[in-house]
C-alpha positions, 0 to 999 in steps of 0.5 A: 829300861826304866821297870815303871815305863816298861810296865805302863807300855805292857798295860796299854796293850790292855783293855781296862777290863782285862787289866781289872781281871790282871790286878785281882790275880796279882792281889790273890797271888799276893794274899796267898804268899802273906797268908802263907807266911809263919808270922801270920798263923798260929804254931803248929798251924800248916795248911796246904796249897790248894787251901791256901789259894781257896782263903785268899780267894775268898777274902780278896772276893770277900765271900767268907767260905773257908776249907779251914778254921780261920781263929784256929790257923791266924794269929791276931796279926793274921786276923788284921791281915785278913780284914784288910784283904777283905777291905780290899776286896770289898772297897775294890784294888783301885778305890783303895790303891787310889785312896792312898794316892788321894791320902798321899795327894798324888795326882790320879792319871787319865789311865787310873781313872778309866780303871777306877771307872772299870773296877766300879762299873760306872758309865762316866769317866768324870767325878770318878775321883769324888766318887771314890772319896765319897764312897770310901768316907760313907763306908769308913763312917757306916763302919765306924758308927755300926762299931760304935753301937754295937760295943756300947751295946755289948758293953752295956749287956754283956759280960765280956772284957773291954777287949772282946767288946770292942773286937766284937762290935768293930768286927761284926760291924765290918763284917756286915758292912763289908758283906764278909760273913766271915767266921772267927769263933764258930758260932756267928751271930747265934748267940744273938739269935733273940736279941733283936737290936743287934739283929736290926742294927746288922740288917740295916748295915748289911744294906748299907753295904749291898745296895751300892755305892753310887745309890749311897752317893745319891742319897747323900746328895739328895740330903744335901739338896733338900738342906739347901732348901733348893725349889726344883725337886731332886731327879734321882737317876733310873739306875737308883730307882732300879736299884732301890726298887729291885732290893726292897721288892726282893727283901720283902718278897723274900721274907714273906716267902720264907715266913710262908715256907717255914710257917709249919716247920721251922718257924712252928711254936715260935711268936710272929716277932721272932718269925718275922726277924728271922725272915727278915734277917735270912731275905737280907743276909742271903742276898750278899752278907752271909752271916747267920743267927741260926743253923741252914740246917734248920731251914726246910729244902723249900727255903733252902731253895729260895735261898739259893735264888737270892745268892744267885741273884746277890746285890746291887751293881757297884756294891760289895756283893756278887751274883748276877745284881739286882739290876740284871734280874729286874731289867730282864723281867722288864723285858719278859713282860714287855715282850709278853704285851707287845712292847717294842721299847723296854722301859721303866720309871718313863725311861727307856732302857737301852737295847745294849744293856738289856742284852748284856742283861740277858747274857749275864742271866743266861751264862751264870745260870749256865755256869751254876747249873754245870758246876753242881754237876761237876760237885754232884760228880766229886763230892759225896753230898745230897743236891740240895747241899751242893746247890746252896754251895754253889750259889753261895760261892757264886753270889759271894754270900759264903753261907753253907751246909757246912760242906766246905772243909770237906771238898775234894780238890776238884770241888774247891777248884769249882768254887774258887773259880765261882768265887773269882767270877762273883766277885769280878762280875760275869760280864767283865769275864766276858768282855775279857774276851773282847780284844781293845780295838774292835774291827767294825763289819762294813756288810750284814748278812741276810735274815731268814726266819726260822721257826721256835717254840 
């Protein structure tokens, strides 16, 4: 029997959910043999299962946590290894395997396209193919402009040879971009912690990265329009006004808080730029991206804290972040506040949102608190660290975000299981994981049962 036809015939038996889940297990166990080939390390260099399964996790979900010193154990051929694997993971197994079909000009079928619209979250089967292409050319352009400012920047005031200027400037563009955070040298974005340019230009590429790819191609569009100089003004759709909204109200939310936080401690003697720069830089950098210009444990436990929720909350849907979205977190307190007023439709923007989604809102907050909430209590049990650590490790890990106390090499067995399956769950979404359960063809119930009222609170 023909392999490729035996193949599409075993896919069909599939939902497109679970064949998205299938291909991220195949590409991590893919990861985990290239990562533990000889060729790719550095000599001397040997790593054992359970952190060889941990690293590919974490580049494939493009969380950057690591049980090992990544410039230490990889070669350069390992280190090229790596960033495409967190390509991968950030882009999406089918926006690239379907980028090297359009490079290819292969025709993308109907089966692909509905896995394209799976693997990205988008509502609509049509355009998908433009979607991919636009996203891909948007993220390749950011990437390669962020490159491009930042070593001719480090060019310009740095000491360093041509070659370390332009893996610096590349790399911590597409780490930022990518939302990685992945460390390579040990010291992360530290060197920098007073140069506020780089910082800036890394805030603004960080966004670019997590605040979602549809909300990109929108924007896009809407330059275009205007250039057009057509006479109707653009709609932009809810979901970009959600998005957009519910980022910047928790960028700046979260910076103020911080700066309040921190106003007597860490920030104490310092001017109000460089306050405000750290504030500004930890509200974003904790939502998705992971890197740092100072030391967590400078940060008092209150910060901590405050960090912890906008791990737990992450980025835009459709971005290279995880968590529980953006959206998620602002439809649900949209229905708070409608249900505290007496509202019997759930809207924002004069738009009503749909009861499906605000359910499937409600599922996703209360299970992924759910999830976070047992694994501290199985890490409080394993590992030998005070809570605080443990909870910054877990909404880290869950949120893809890959900042830490500095706990992760040290984990026991059991604690790196714990946040491998975080890793995994954050980056596929909790609500795919759970729709994994629901079989392709759904039985439709032809009765209801009675109601009855029963007595809360």
């Amino acid at each position: 029997m023909n392999i490729y036809k035996y193949i599409t015939r075993l896919s069909n038996q599939f939902s497109s959910i679970q064949l998205i889940v299938l291909y991220y297990f195949i590409v991590v166990i893919a990861a985990s043999i290239l990562l533990a080939l000889p060729i790719f390390r550095n000599p001397g260099m040997e790593l054992s299962f359970i952190d060889l399964i941990f690293t590919a996790v974490s580049t494939i979900s493009v969380t950057g946590l690591t049980t090992i010193n990544l410039g230490e154990t990889y070669n350069i051929a390992g280190v090229i290894l790596m960033q495409f694997l967190f390509m991968l993971g950030s882009l999406g197994v089918m926006m690239v395997s379907t980028s090297f079909m359009l490079i290819r000009r292969k025709k993308v079928s109907l089966k692909q396209r509905q896995l394209i619209m799976t693997d990205m979250n988008q509502p609509r089967l049509s355009g998908t193919v433009r979607l991919i292409r636009n996203t891909v050319l948007i993220i390749l352009g950011f990437e390669f402009i962020g490159g491009l400012i930042l070593s001719t920047y480090f060019f310009l005031f740095s000491n360093w040879p041509l070659k370390e200027v332009l893996f610096q400037g590349f790399f911590t563009s597409f780490s930022a971009v990518a939302n990685v955070g992945v460390d390579l040298t040990g010291k992360v974005l530290i060197p920098f912690h007073d140069d506020y340019f780089v910082q800036f230009i890394i805030m603004l590429l960080i966004i670019v990265g997590g605040i979602g790819f549809p909300v990109l191609l929108e924007i896009k569009d809407f330059l275009q329009y205007h250039k057009m100089k057509k006479t109707l003004p653009f709609r932009f759709s809810l979901f970009t006004k959600i998005t957009v909204f519910s980022f910047f109200i928790l960028l700046f939310g979260g910076a103020l808080c911080i700066w309040l936080l921190e106003y007597n401690q860490f920030f104490k003697g310092m001017s109000f730029t460089e306050s405000a720069f750290y504030s500004f830089f930890y509200s974003v950098t904790t939502r998705n991206a992971g890197l740092m210009t100072t030391s967590l444990g400078n940060f008092s436990e209150g910060s901590l804290l405050l960090f912890s929720i906008l791990m737990f909350i992450g980025a835009s849907p459709s971005s290279v972040g995880g968590g529980i979205r953006t959206t998620t977190l602002a439809i649900v307190m949209v229905y708070l506040i409608s249900f505290i007023r007496g509202h019997d439709q759930v809207s924002l923007f004069k738009r009503r949102i749909e009861r499906d989604d605000v359910q499937k809102s409600i599922t996703v907050f209360i299970l992924s608190m759910i999830l976070c909430l047992f694994s501290i209590m199985v890490l409080s049990v394993s590992e030998s660290h005070d809570l605080i650590t443990l909870i910054v490790e877990v909404t880290s890990a869950f949120g893809t975000t890959g900042l830490s106390l500095g706990i992760t090499p040290t984990l026991t067995v059991v604690g790196k299981l714990i946040i491998i399956v975080l890793m995994f769950i954050g980056r596929i979404g909790m609500l795919y994981m759970l729709m994994l359960l629901v079989p392709k063809h759904k039985a439709d119930k032809n009765y209801h049962y009675p109601t009855e009222k029963i007595i809360i609170g």
